[in-house]
N, C-alpha and C positions, 0 to 999 in steps of 0.2 A: 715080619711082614704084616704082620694082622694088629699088631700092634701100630704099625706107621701108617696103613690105612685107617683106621678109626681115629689116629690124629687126623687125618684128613679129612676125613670128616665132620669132625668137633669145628674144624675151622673154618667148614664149608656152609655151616648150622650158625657160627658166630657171626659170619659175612653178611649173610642173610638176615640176621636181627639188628645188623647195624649198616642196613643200606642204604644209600644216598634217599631212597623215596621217601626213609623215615624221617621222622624231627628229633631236634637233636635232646637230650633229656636239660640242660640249662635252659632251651627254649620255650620249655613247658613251664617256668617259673613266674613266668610273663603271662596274665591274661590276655589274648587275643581281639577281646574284645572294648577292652580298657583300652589296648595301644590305639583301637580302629577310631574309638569317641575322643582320643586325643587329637590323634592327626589330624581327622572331621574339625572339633573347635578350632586346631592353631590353623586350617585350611579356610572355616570363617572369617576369625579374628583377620588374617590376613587379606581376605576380600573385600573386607569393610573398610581397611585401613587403605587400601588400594584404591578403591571407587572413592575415597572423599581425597585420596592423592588428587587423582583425576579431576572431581569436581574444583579442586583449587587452581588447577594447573587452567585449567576454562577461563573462571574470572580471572586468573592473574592477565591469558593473553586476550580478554576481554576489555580490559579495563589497561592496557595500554593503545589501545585504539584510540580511548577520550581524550581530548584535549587536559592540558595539565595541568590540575588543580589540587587544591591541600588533598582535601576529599579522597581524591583518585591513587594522590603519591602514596596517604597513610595505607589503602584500601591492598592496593598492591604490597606493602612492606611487609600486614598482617598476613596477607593471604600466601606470603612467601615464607615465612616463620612459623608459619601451621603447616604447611608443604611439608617443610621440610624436616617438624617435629612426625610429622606421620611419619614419614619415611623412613627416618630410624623407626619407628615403633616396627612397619614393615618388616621394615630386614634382620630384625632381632627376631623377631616372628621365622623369618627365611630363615636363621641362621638355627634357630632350635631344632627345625625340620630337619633341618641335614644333620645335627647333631643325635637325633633321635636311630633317625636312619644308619646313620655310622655306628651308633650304638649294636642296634641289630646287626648288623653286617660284622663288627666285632666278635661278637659272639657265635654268628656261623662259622666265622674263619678259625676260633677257639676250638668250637666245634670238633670241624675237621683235623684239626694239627691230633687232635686226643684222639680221635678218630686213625689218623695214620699211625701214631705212634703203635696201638692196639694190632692192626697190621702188619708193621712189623715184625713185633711180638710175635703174632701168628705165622708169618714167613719166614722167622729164625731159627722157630721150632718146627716148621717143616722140612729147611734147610738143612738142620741136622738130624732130623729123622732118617731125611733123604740120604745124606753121608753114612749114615749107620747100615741104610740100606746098600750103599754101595760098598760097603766093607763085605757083605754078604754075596755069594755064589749063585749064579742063577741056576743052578740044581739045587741045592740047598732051599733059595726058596720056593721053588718048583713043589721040589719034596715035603716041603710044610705044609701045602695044601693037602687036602682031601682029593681035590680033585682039578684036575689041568684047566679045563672052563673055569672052574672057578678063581684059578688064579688070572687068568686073562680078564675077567670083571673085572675084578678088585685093582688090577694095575690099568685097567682106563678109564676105570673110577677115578683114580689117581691122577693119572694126566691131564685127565677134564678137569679135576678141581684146582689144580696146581695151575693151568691157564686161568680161569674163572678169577683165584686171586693176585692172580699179577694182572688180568685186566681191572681187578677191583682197585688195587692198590693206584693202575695207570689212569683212571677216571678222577679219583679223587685227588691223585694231586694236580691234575689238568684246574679242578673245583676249586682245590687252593689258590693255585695259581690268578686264576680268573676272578677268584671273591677280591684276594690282595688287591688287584689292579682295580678295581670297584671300589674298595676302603681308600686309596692313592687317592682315583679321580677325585673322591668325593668330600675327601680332606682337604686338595685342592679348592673347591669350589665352596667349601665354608670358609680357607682363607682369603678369598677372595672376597666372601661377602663380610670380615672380620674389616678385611681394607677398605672396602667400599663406606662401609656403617665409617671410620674413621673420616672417611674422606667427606662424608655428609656430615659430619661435626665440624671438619673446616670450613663448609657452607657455611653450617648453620652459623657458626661464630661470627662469619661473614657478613650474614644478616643482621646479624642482632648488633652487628656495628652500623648498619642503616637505621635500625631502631635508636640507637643510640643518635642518630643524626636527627631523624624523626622528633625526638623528644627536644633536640636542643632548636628545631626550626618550629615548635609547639611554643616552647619556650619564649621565643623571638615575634612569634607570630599572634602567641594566645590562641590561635586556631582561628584564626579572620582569615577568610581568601582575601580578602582586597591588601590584606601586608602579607601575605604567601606568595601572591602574584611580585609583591614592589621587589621581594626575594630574587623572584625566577629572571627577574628584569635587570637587578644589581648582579645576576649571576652571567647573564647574555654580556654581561659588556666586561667579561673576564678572558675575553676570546686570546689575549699575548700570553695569560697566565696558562689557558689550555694548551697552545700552541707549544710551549716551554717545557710542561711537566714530562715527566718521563714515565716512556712507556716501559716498562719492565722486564726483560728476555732473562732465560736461563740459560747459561754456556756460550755468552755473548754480550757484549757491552749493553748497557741499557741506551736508548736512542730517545731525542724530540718525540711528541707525542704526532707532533706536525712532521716529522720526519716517516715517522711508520706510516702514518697517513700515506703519504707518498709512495713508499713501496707497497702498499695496499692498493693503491689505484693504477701503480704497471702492472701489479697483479692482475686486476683486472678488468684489463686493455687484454688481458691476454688467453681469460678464461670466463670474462661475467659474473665470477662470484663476486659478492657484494661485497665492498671495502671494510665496512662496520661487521659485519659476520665476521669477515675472515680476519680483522684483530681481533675479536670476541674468541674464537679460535686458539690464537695466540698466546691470547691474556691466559687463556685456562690451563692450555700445553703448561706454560709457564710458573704457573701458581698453586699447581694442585698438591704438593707437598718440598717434602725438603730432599725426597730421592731423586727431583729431577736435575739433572746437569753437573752431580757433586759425584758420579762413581768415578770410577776407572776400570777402561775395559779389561785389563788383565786380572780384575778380581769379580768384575759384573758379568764379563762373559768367558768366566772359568768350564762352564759346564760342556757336558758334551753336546748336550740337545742345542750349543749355541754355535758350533763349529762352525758352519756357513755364515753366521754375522761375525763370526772372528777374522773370518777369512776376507769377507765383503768390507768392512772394519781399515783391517788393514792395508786393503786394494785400495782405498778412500783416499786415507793420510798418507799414503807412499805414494799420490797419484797429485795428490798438492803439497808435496813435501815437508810433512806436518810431523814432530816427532807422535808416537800413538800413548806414550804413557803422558803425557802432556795435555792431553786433547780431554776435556769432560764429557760425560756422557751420565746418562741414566743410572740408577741405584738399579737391583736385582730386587726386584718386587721380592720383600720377604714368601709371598705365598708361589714365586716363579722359580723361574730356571736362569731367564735373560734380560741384564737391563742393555747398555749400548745404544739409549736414544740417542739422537744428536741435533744439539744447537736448537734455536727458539722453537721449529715445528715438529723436533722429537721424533725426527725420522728415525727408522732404524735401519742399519747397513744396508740390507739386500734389498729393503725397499727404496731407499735415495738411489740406488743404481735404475732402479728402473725409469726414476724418472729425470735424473741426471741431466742429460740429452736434450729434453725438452726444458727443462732448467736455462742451460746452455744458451739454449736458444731467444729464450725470450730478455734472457739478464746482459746476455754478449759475455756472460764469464766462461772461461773455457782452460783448465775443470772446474765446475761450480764448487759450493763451499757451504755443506750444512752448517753452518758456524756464523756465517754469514748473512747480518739480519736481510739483506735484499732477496739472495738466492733459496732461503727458507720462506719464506713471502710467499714467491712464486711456485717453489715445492709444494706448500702448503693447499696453495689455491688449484693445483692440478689434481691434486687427491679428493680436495672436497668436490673440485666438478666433475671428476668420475662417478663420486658416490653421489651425483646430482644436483649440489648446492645451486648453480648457475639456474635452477628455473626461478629463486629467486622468493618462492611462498614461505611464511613461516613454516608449514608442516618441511617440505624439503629441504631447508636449512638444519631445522631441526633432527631430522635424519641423516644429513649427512654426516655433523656434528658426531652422532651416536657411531655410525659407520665410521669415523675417521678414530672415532675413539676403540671400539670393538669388533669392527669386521663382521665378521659372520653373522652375529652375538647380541649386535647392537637394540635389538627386539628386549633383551633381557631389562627385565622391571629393575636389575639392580642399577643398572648405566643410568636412567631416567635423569636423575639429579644433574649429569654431565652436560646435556642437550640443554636443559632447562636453565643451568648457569651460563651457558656459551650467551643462546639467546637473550637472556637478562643483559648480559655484556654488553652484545651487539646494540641492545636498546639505548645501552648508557653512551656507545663509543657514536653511534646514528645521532643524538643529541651532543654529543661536543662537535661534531664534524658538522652540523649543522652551524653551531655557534661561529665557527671559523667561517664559515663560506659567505654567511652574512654579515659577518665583521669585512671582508675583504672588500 
């Protein structure tokens, strides 16, 4: 007995030197104050490269205000390919932070694992101490004492400490528990910003095919506004060419550029959002990589966290009689859980139901058809004038853009580029819709 109390004790002494309030000994290998003048810089670095984001993002919607001239076209091209070089520089910046941070979080969750195992250890050998004592007679160890109080200390000695480490042991794996789902989120949200930084290189590339137009209208022009102009003028009178060219959908036929026009403006007869916005909209759903519109739902929305868009999914295409392995949809964002967009506006399941109905309503199709470039038009344009689009301002377009794209979220500096490209769009698709209406 006096032997399995003094294990109890040893273990009650070891609990105690290795208690949650302490740091962990791998922790201490890390200067504290090194980590603190890192984070400080990359939290600079990153402020600075944010504020001249900004400052471009200014002149760029400054300088489509001016009337069109070589000057103004170059001034915007530059100030859009500096944009959008910061921007990566930003989010690699973002991406090391969180990389830093997971770092640390790593190593507390190591921590603790070495930490429980130790615990164990200590409740295995008390475990059996305990069994040994239970082999033993409580006269026997009655008798072992000196004296009867004193056997009564020593066994509530015992009991106390024996709770103490089953609640020691019940803390710290709550700690694990809770650290993991913190290393999950946070893995999460650096693959998020791994896709984003990709997704800002399809800009970018995007641009620099402007630049490449830029150089060959430098070329043509020498840099004279008065044959930059005779340009914009040979380009005004291509209004059957704009008319013709096609506008691009994923998971949908591609249509007349004049034709989407069209459904952009039942669109909105029926919600005020701006025709040119809301193909700028379109154009992006559309073009932002190669995972939209190529999954298939039985491998994009395998997961559990997806069961309501499977279910919503299926209520859809059993509801227009549509086979579901047939039907394309969204890729499973490598950093996700669910892809299952649908059709040009990349609804997803549970959201097209909600707005279905009003679909219905405004198209005459009855059940509408995300798949359908009229009925995604008009889906499209009910969402952005929830998220506000219909007042019509750059800033409110702009935000709706970010909201249709991120919900909640949409604030986040990583989206930025999204908003920014819609707009860009909207300016190009506002200049060919003009071309046509004064061709007519």
């Amino acid at each position: 007995m006096r032997y399995v109390l003094r294990t109890v004790a040893g273990v009650l002494v070891f609990i105690a030197g290795a208690g949650l309030s302490g740091s962990f000994a791998m922790a201490q290998t890390v200067d504290p104050a090194l980590v603190g003048e890192r984070k400080a810089a990359l939290e600079r670095e990153l402020a600075q490269y944010e504020a001249q984001i900004e400052e471009n993002r200014k002149q760029i919607e400054a300088k489509r205000t001016e009337a069109a001239s070589f000057e103004r076209d170059v001034a915007i091209l530059n100030a859009e390919i500096k944009k959008a070089q910061l921007a990566i520089k930003a989010r690699t910046i973002a991406i090391e932070q969180l990389s830093d941070t997971i770092g640390e979080k790593s190593d507390y969750v190591e921590g603790l694992l070495v930490k429980i195992d130790r615990e164990k250890e200590s409740l295995a050998e008390l475990m059996r101490r305990v069994e040994e004592l239970d082999r033993v007679s409580f006269l026997e160890a009655l008798f072992a004492r000196e004296s009867i109080a004193g056997f009564f200390v020593e066994l509530d000695h015992y009991d106390t400490v024996q709770a103490a480490v089953h609640t020691s042991f019940t803390e710290i794996r709550k700690t694990k528990e809770v650290t993991e789902g913190e290393i999950d989120t946070l893995e999460t949200r650096k693959s998020e910003e791994v896709e984003l930084r990709a997704l800002q290189q399809l800009e970018k590339r995007r641009i620099e095919e402007k630049q490449t137009e830029k150089n060959k209208l430098l070329a043509l022009t020498k840099g004279v506004e008065a044959e930059y102009q005779k340009l914009l003028k040979a380009r005004e009178k291509d209004a059957a060419l704009i008319r013709s060219q096609l506008f691009l959908l994923r998971g949908s036929p591609d249509i007349p550029f004049e034709k989407a026009v069209e459904y952009a403006n039942i669109a909105f007869q029926a919600t005020n959002v701006r025709p040119a916005f809301l193909l700028g909209v379109i154009a992006e759903e559309s073009n932002l990589g190669a995972n939209v519109g190529t999954g298939n739902w039985n491998t994009d929305m395998a997961h559990s966290r997806c069961a309501s868009q499977r279910k919503a999914f299926e209520e859809i295409t059993a509801e227009l009689g549509l086979d579901p392995n047939l039907m394309p949809v969204s890729k499973k964002a490598w950093y996700g859980y669910c892809g299952g967009a649908m059709g040009p506006a990349q609804f997803m399941p549970t959201t097209w139901n909600l707005y279905k109905n009003l679909v219905a309503k405004h198209t005459g199709h009855n059940p509408p058809n995300p798949w359908d470039p009229l009925d995604a038009f008009v889906a499209s344009a009910l969402l952005l004038k929830d998220n506000g689009a219909a007042e019509g301002t750059y800033a409110a377009e702009r935000r709706a853009a970010l909201r249709y794209l991120a919900g909640a979220n949409w604030q986040k500096r990583s989206y930025a580029f999204y908003g920014d490209d819609v707009m860009a769009l909207a300016s190009k698709y506002q200049d060919q819709m003009n071309i046509i209406l004064v061709q007519r």
